[in-house]
N, C-alpha and C positions, 0 to 999 in steps of 0.2 A: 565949753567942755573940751579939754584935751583930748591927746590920744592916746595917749596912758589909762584914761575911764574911759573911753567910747572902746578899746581894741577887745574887753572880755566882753564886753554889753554885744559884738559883732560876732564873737567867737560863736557866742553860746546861741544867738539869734540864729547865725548859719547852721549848726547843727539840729535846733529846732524844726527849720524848715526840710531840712534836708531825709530828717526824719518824716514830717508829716510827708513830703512830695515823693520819698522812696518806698512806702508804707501802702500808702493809697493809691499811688501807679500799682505799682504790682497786684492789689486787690481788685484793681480795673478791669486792668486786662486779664486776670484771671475768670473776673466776671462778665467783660464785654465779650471778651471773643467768643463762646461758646453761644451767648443770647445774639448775636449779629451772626452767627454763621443760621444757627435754626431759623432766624427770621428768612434767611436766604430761602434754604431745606422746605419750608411750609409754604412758599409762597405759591402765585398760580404755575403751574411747570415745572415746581421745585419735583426734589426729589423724595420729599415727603409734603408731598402737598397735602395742606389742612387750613383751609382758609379762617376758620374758626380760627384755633390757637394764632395763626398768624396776626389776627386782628386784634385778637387780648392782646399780644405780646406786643404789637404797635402803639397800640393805645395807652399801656405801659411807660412805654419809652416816651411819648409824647408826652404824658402828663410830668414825669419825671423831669425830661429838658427844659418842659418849659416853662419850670419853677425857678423865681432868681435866688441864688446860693443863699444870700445873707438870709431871705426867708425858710431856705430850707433848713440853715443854720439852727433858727429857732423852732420850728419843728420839730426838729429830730432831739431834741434836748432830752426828754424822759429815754427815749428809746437811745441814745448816747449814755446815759445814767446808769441805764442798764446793762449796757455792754460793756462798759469800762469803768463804771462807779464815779465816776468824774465828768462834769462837763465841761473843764477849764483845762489849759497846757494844752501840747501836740498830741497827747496819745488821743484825748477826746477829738480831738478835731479829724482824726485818723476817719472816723466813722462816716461824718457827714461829705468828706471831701472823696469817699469813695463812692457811698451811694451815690453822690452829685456826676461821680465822674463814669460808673458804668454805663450806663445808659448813652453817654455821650459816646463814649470808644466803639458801644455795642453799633448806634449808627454808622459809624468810620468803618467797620468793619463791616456792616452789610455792603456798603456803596464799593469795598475794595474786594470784595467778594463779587458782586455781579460782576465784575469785570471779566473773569475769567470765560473765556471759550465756552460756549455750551457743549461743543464740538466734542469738546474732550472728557466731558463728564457721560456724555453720549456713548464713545467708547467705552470706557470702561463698565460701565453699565452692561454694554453688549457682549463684555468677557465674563462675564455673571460675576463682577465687583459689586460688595453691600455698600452700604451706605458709608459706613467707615471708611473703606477703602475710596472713597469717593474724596471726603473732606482729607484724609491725610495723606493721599499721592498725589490731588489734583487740585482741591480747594485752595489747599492751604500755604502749597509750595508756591504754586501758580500767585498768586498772592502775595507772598511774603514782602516784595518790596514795596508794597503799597499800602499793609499791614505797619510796617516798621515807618513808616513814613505818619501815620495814623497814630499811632504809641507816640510817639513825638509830641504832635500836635498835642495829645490827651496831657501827656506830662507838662508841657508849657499851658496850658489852660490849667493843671494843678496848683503851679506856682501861683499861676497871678489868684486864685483861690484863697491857696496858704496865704498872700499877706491880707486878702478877706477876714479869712479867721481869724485873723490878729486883733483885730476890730472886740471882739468879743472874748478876750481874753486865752487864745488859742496860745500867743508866744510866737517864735520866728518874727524874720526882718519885717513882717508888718504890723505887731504888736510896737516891735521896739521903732517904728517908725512915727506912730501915733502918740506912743507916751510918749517918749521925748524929741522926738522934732515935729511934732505939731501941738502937742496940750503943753511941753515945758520952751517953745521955742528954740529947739535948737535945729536950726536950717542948715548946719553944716550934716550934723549925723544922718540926717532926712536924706538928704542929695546922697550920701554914702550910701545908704540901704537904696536907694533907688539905682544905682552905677552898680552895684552887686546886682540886683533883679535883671539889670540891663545885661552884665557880662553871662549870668548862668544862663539866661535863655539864647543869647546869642550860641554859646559853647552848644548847649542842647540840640540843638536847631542846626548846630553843622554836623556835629555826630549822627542827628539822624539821618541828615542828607546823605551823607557819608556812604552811610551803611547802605543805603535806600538805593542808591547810584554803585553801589560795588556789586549788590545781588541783584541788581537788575543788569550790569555786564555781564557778570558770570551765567545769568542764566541765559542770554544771548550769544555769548562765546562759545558755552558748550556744546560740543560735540552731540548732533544730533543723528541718530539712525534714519540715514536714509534706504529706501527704495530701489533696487538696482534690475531694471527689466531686461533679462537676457534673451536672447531670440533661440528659438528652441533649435534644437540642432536636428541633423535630417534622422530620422531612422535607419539602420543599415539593414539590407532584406535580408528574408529568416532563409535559412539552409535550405530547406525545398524550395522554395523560390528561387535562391540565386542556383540550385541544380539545375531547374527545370530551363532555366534562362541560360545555361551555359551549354544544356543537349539540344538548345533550337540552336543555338548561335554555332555549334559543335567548338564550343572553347572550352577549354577545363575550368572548373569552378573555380571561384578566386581569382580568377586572371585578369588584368585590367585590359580593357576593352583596349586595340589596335588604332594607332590614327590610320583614319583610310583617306584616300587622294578622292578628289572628283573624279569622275567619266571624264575624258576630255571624249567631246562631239568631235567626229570627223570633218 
């Protein structure tokens, strides 16, 4: 095969995938972060402790992760039918690859959640902050670069998904890797879509760092209020006082006291 027929067979594969991976991230993290912050919130000391829903909500996620894709793939089929009338091409694929992927972000996101200070959740508590206030001045700032660092991860474990889906007629560079560089032998095209998988995740994988490493300086750079303990300064005595103090001494009020010489002893 040339590269005149392999360069739209790549165009349209890249935009496939790029679709399913931009599609199902963003429904990720729209889904994990909120279910990994409450897992936090209910746990024991949380701030909404509720061991119950904690334990559903675990059990959840665990049964969730630790189904492998391709099977969930085929599960989700009627309920993919459903949602998008299709279970073939990238829009179908949009569904399973999100389901697959909250539950995973939502863990990344409880483990970069504990992380945070108890200290400071403690505080703000003590200024009578709700709950709210809690996850959006302290959780989640506090967080963020560990967060961003976590979205990453979710999204490169997308991709390597998307060329899963391909398998089953999803489309993207793992469809077009299977038809024709492994059922029509074409091993040049194959190596192609694999050096593509290889450069996106690499690019991925620095931007997150990236980012991950600039808001974790800037929160360390910034300008923190500190504490400044002044030593109290003396009282100056009140008018009766310093009257009374100036008719024993017989010196007019306000007057600064005289240096006086020692006795000299004969």
């Amino acid at each position: 095969m040339t590269w005149s027929e392999m360069e739209p067979l790549l165009e349209q594969a890249c935009w496939d995938t790029l679709y399913m991976v931009g599609w199902s991230g963003l429904i990720a993290v729209v889904g994990g972060l909120p279910l990994g912050v409450l897992l936090v919130l209910t746990d024991r000391g949380g701030v909404l402790q509720n061991v119950v829903v904690n334990k559903v909500l675990g059990q959840i996620v665990n049964v969730a992760r630790s189904m492998p894709f391709i099977i969930l793939l085929a599960a989700l089929i009627p309920f993919t039918r459903l949602v998008v009338g299709t279970t073939i091409g990238p829009e179908a694929a949009v569904v399973p690859l999100a389901i697959g992927a909250i539950p995973f972000f939502a863990r990344l996101v409880e483990t970069s959640v504990r992380e945070v200070d108890g200290g400071l959740v403690e505080a703000v508590q003590s200024m009578g902050g709700s709950t709210w206030t809690v996850v959006r001045k302290v959780l989640l700032p506090e967080a963020l670069p560990s967060l961003i660092s976590s979205a990453t991860t979710t999204v490169v474990a997308l991709l390597g998904y998307s060329a899963m889906a391909g398998t089953v007629g999803a489309g993207g560079l793992g469809d077009l890797a299977i038809r024709y560089g492994y059922q029509r032998f074409e091993t040049d095209l194959m190596w192609i879509t694999v050096a593509i998988l290889a450069v996106a995740i690499s690019v991925i994988q620095f931007v997150g760092d990236f980012a991950a490493r600039s808001l974790a300086h800037r929160g360390r750079s910034s300008s923190v209020p500190r504490l400044v303990l002044l030593r109290p300064a003396r009282s100056a005595p009140s008018a009766p006082a310093a009257a009374g103090t100036a008719a024993a001494t017989g010196e007019p009020a306000g007057a600064e006291p005289a240096d006086t010489e020692p006795a000299k002893v004969p």
